[in-house]
C-alpha positions as CSV (number, residue, x, y, z in Angstrom):
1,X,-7.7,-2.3,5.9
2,X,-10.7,-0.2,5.4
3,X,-10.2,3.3,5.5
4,X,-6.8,4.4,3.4
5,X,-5.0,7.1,5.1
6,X,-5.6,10.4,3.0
7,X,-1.8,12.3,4.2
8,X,1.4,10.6,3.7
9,X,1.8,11.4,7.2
10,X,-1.2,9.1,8.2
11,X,0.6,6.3,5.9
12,X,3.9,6.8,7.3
13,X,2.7,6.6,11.3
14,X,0.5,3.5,10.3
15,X,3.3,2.0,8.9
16,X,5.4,2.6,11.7
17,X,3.0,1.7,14.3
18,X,2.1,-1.8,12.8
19,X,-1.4,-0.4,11.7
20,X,-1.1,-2.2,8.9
21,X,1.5,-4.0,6.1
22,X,3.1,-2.5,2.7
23,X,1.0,-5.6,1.5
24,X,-2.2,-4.4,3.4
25,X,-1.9,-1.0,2.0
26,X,-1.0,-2.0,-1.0
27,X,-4.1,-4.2,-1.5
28,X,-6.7,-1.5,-0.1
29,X,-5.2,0.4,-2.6
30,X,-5.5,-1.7,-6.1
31,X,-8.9,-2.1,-4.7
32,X,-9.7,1.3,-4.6
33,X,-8.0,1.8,-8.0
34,X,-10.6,-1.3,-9.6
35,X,-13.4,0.3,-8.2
36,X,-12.9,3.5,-9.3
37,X,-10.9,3.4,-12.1
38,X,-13.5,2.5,-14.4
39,X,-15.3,5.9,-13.5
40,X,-11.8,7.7,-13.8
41,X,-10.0,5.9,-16.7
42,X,-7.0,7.6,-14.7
43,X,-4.3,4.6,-14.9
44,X,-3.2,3.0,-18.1
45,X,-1.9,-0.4,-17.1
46,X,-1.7,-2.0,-13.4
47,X,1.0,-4.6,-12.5
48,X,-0.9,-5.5,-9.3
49,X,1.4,-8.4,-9.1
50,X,4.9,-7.0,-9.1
51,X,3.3,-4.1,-6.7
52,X,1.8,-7.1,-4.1
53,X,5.9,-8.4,-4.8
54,X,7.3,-5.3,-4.0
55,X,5.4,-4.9,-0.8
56,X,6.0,-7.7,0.7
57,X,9.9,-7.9,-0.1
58,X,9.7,-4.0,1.9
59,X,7.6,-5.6,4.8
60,X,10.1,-8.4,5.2
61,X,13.3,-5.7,4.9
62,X,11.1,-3.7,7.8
63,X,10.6,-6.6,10.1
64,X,14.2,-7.5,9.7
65,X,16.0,-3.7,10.1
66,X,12.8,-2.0,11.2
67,X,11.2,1.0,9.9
68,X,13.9,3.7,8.5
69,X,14.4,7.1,9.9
């Protein structure tokens, strides 16, 4: 995933259309928070790992009930 969606409305259609995973979109962005961060010193800690978790227990829930209304 390249280009991060800059609406929630762009995040919530490419999630429903299978543009890309919770996982996907969560990885583009903890990249974009390591490459910027040090600039922005905006977060204070970053559990990239229970994040990466989460998303993929929510893209397993989607493929098995599909997206919510």
């Amino acid at each position: 995933m390249k280009n991060i969606p800059l609406t929630i409305e762009e995040l919530r259609a490419g999630l429903r259309e299978k543009k890309f995973s919770c996982v996907e979109l969560v990885n583009a962005y903890c990249e974009r928070i390591k490459k910027f961060d040090g600039i922005l010193n905006s977060f204070i800690t970053i559990e990239e790992n229970r994040i990466k978790e989460q998303a993929k227990i929510v893209d397993k829930e989607i493929a098995q009930n599909g997206y919510p209304e």
